[in-house]
Legacy VTK file of the C-alpha trace (Angstrom):
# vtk DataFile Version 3.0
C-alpha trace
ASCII
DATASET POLYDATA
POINTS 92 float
-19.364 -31.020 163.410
-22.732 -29.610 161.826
-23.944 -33.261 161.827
-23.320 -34.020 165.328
-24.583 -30.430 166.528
-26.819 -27.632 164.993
-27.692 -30.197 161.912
-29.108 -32.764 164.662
-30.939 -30.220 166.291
-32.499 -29.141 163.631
-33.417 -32.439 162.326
-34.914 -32.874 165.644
-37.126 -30.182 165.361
-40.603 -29.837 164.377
-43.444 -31.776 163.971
-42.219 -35.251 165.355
-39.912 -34.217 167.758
-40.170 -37.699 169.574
-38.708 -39.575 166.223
-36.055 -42.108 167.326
-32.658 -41.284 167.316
-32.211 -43.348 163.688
-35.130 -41.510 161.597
-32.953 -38.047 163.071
-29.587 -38.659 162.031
-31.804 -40.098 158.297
-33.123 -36.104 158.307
-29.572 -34.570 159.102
-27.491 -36.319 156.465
-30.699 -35.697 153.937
-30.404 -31.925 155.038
-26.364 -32.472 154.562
-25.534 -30.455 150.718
-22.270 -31.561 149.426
-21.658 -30.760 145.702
-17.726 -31.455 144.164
-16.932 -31.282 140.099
-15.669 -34.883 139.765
-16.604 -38.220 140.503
-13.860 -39.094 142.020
-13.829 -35.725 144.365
-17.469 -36.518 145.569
-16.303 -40.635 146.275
-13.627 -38.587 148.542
-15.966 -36.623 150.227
-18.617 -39.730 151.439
-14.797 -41.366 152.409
-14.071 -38.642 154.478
-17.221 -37.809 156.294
-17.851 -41.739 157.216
-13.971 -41.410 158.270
-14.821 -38.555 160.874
-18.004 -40.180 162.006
-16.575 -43.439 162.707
-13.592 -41.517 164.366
-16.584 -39.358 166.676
-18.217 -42.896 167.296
-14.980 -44.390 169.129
-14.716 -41.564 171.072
-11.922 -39.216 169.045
-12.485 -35.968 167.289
-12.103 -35.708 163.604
-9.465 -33.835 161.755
-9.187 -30.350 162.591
-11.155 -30.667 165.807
-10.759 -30.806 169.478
-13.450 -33.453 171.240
-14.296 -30.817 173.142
-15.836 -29.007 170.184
-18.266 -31.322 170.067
-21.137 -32.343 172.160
-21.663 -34.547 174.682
-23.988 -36.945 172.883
-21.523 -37.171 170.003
-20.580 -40.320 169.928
-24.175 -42.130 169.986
-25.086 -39.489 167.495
-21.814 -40.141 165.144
-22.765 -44.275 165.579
-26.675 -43.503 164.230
-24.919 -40.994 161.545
-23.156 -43.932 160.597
-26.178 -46.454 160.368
-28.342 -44.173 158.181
-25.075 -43.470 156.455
-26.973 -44.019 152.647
-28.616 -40.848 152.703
-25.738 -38.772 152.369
-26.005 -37.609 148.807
-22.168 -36.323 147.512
-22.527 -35.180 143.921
-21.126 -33.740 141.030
LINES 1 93
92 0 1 2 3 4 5 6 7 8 9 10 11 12 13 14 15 16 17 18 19 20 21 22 23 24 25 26 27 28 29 30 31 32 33 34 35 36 37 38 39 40 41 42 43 44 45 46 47 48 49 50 51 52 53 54 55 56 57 58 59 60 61 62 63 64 65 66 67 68 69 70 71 72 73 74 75 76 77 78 79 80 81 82 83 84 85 86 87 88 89 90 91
């Protein structure tokens, strides 16, 4: 949910606040820390979070979380989450 909301806005913010909607959700998942002790544990991780996104992008909620929990815009957001998906670093 931090993708979608606060970790959007925040990669919104600042000195090109007029970046398209694909150079944000880049500077959200590089803002995204996700640290696990095994290989196999971070491979889970990246599995899960493009699970949930894809979930958010067709219009459902992930795990754990009522659609209304999330904003408005989440689906587009989820979908460009999902495009710049190979910045998410997940390591050991």
């Amino acid at each position: 949910a931090w993708l979608l909301g606060p970790g959007w806005e925040q990669a919104s913010a600042g000195d090109d606040a007029a970046a398209p909607p694909e150079s944000i959700a880049a500077r959200a998942l590089d803002g995204l820390v996700a640290i696990t002790f095994t290989e196999a544990a971070a491979a889970e991780m990246a599995e899960r979070v493009g699970t949930a996104l894809a979930e958010v992008a067709h219009g459902g909620a992930p795990l754990g979380l009522a659609r209304s929990d999330l904003p408005e815009t989440s689906s587009e957001r989820a979908t460009r989450l999902l495009a710049a998906f190979d910045h998410l670093r997940v390591q050991t």
